[in-house]
N, C-alpha and C positions, 0 to 999 in steps of 0.2 A: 504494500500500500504506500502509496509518494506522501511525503509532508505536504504542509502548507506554504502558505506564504510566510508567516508569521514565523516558523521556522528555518525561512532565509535569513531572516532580520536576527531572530536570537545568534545565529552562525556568525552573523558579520558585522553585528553589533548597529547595524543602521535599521532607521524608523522603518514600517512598514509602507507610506508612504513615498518612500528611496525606494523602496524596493519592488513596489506597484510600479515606479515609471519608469524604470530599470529594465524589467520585463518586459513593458509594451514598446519599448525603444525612442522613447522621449528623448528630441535634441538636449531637455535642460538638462540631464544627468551628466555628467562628467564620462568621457572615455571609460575611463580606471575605473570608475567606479560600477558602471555598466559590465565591464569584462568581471570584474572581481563579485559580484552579484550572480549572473551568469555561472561562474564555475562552482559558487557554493551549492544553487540552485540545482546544478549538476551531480555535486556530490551527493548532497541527501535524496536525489530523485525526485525534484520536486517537478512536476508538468502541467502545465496553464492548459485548462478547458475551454478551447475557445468559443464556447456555445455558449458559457458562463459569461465570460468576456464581453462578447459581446451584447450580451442582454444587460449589462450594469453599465457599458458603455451606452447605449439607448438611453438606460435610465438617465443618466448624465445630463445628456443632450435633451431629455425632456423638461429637464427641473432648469433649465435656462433658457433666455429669451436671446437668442443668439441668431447676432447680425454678420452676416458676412461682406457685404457690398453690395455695391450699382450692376445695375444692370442699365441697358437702357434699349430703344426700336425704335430706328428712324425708318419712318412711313416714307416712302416714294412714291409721292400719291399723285396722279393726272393733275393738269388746270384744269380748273371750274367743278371740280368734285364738291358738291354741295355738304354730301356727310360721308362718314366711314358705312363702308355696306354693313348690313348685319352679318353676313358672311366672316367677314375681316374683322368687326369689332368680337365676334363669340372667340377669335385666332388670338387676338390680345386678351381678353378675359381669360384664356385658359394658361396664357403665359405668365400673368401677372398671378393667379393661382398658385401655379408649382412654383414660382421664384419666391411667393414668398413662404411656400413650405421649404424650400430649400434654403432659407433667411438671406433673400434678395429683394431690392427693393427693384423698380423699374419705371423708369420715365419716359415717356414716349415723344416722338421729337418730329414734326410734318417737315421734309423738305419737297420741295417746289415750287413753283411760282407764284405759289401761296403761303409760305410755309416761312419757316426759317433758314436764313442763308446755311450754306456751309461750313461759313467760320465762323459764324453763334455758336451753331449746333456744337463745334468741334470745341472752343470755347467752355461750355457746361460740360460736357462730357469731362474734359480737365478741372473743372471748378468741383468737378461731383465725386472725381475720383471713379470712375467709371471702369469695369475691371473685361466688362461682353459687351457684345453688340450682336442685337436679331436686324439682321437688313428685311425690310420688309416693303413688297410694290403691289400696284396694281396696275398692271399694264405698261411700261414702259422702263426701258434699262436708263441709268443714271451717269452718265461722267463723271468718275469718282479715282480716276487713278494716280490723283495726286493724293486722293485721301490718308492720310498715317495708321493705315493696318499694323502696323507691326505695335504698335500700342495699347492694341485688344485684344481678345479670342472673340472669333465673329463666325456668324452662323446666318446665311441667308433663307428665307422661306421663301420654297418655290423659285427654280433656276430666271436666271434674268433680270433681277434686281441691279447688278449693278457687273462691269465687261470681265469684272476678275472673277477667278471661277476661285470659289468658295466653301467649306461646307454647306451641304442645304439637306434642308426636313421638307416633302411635298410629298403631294398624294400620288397615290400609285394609280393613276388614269388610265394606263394602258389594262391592265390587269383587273381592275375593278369595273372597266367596261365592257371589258371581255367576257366575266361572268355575269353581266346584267345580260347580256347579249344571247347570251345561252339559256336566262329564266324567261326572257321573253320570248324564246321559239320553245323551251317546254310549258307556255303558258298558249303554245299554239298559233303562236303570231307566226304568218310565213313570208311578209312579204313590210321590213320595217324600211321605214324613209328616215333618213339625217339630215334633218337643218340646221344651220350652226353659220354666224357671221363670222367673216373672217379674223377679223380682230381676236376673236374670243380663243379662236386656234388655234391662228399664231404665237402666239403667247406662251402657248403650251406646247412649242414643238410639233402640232400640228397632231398630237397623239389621240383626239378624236376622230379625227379624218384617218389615220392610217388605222388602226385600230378597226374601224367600221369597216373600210376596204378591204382589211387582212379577212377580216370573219367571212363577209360575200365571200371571197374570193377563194376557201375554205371550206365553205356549209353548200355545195350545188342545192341543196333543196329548197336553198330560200330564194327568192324572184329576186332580181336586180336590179330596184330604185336606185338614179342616181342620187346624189348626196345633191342638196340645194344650199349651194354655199356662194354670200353676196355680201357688200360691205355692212348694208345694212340688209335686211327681211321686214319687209311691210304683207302686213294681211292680204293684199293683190297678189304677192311674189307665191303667200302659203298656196291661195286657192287654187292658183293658175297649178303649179306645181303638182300638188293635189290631186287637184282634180285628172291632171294629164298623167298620171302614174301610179295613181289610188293604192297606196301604203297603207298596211292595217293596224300599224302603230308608229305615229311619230314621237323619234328623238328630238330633243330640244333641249333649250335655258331660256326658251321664252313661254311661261304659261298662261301668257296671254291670250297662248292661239285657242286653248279650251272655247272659250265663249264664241272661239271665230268656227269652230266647229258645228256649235249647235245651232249657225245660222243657215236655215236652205238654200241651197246650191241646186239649179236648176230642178229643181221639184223633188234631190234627193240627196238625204246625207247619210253617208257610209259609217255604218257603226266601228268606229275606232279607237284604239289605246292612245295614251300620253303619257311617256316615260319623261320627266325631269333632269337632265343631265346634272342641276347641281337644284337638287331639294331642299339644298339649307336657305336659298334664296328664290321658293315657291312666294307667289301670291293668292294662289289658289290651293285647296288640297288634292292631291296628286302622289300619283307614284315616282319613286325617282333615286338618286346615288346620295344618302347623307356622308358627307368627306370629313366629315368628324374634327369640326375646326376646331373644339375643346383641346384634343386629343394632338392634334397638330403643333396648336402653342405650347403646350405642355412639354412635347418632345423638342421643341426647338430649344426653349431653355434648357433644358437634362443636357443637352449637347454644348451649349455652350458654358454651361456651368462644369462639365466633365474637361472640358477644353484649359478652362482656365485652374483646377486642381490639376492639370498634367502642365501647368507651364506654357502652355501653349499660345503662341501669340499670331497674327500676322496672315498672311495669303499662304495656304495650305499647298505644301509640291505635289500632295495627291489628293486632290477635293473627295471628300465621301460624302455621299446621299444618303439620308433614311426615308424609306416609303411607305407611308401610312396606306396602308386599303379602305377604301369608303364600303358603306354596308350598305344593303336593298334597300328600301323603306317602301312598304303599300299606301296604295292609297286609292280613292276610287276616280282613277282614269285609267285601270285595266284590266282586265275582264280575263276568262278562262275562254278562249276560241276551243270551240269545238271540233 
């Protein structure tokens, strides 16, 4: 049977407390004193349970109010954005959640041409003592290569924020499309259409459109609608569309077209599905992909808080991705096809 702790301390004549951070390898202990703890601990056989350990270690850490640092996400937001989408603000909510479980504070900081200059921004981040950065856009990359990376652990959400390639946390689009693709032909759908404005693609690497084309190209059983892809999509572009290639279920991010459906089209309207490409910014209820933006912010922090306990600063020589999977969500705009 090993001694205790208590029976290092009587061997070497130091507090028990010496001898607790002795063992866990605490910088304050002294070399010597470290080595010379160690060998007594060795002789009587003494061996630290690390299951124990770490459960008194928790307790530690709960019985304190313990801050670690800044954090901060500078928004790359479009001119004339009137608000943050809901989409985007549930992505900050769930960032600012885990940071401050992980005792991080976080300030969020607009740049654009609405926003705060560059050298504010960068300004506070120095005044704040700022230790990460979530880079965070909606829609367009930033000129940013003067910016002093090597001053933070940075972490971009969603590729394209800004020309230097980055760590980034995004949704796994291609892969969570693909298995929606496949519930909606076991839900008997044979013949689905893809709408999608270009803007909304490009952005993403175009992984809606390739994705949908990979599956056709894949599935012979399913009929071959072209994809109706234009800068903008107005209710004329749907019907015309539509009507000239009659899809038994349209994909989208507009769920506006619901209501454009239930309006008669030459004395008849085809009973059809509405899958939501992005659910979490429905206005209608609806079926569709929720991309789990809680879940998103969350992990962007973990990584950039992991970044900065490894030391780690500056523009990454091998960028890593993490891919979150969005999940199904029903809703009643899809039916069981017989």
């Amino acid at each position: 049977m090993s001694l205790g702790i208590r029976h290092v301390a009587l061997k070497t004549g130091l507090s028990v407390a010496t001898i607790s951070r002795a063992l866990r390898g605490l910088e304050t202990v002294h070399p010597k004193t470290r080595l010379l703890v160690e060998k007594a601990a060795k002789a009587i056989g003494y061996r630290r349970e690390p299951l124990v350990g770490a459960v008194l270690s928790s307790v530690r850490r709960a019985n304190q109010n313990h801050f670690v640092g800044n954090l901060a996400v500078l928004d790359v937001h479009p001119p004339g954005r009137p608000q943050r989408l809901s989409f985007h603000q549930a992505i900050l909510d769930g960032a600012k959640r885990r940071a401050r479980e992980l005792g991080f504070a976080v300030d969020v900081f607009d740049l654009g041409t609405e926003g705060h200059s560059l050298a504010a921004v960068l300004r506070m981040l120095r005044a704040r003592s700022v230790l990460g950065l979530v880079v965070f856009h909606e829609g367009r990359a930033m000129e940013l290569e003067s910016f002093p990376w090597d001053e933070f652990s940075v972490v971009e959400l969603d590729h394209g924020a800004v020309r230097q390639a980055l760590h980034c946390v995004c949704p796994d689009h291609h892969n969570t499309f693909t298995q929606a693709l496949e519930r909606l032909e076991q839900l008997g759908y044979r013949r689905p259409g893809l709408f999608i404005e270009q803007h909304k693609d490009a952005r993403l690497k175009f992984k809606w459109l390739g994705t949908f084309l990979g599956y056709q190209a894949t599935h012979p059983a399913l009929g071959r609608v072209p994809v109706l892809s234009k800068k903008i999509i107005t209710a004329k572009d749907l019907r015309t569309w539509n009507e000239r290639y009659q899809p038994d279920v349209l994909i989208g991010h507009k769920d506006t077209i619901v209501p454009w459906l239930n309006t008669p089209r030459s004395g008849k309207t085809p009973a059809q599905g509405f899958f939501n490409l992005n659910w979490n910014e429905r206005s209608v209820p609806c079926a569709g992909i929720n991309h789990r933006p809680d879940l998103l912010g969350s992990m962007t922090v973990e990584s950039v808080v992991a970044q900065i306990h490894r030391h780690e600063r500056g523009i990454p020589s091998v960028p890593k991705s993490i891919m979150i999977s969005g999940e199904w969500c029903n809703g009643p705009s899809l039916r069981r096809v017989s």
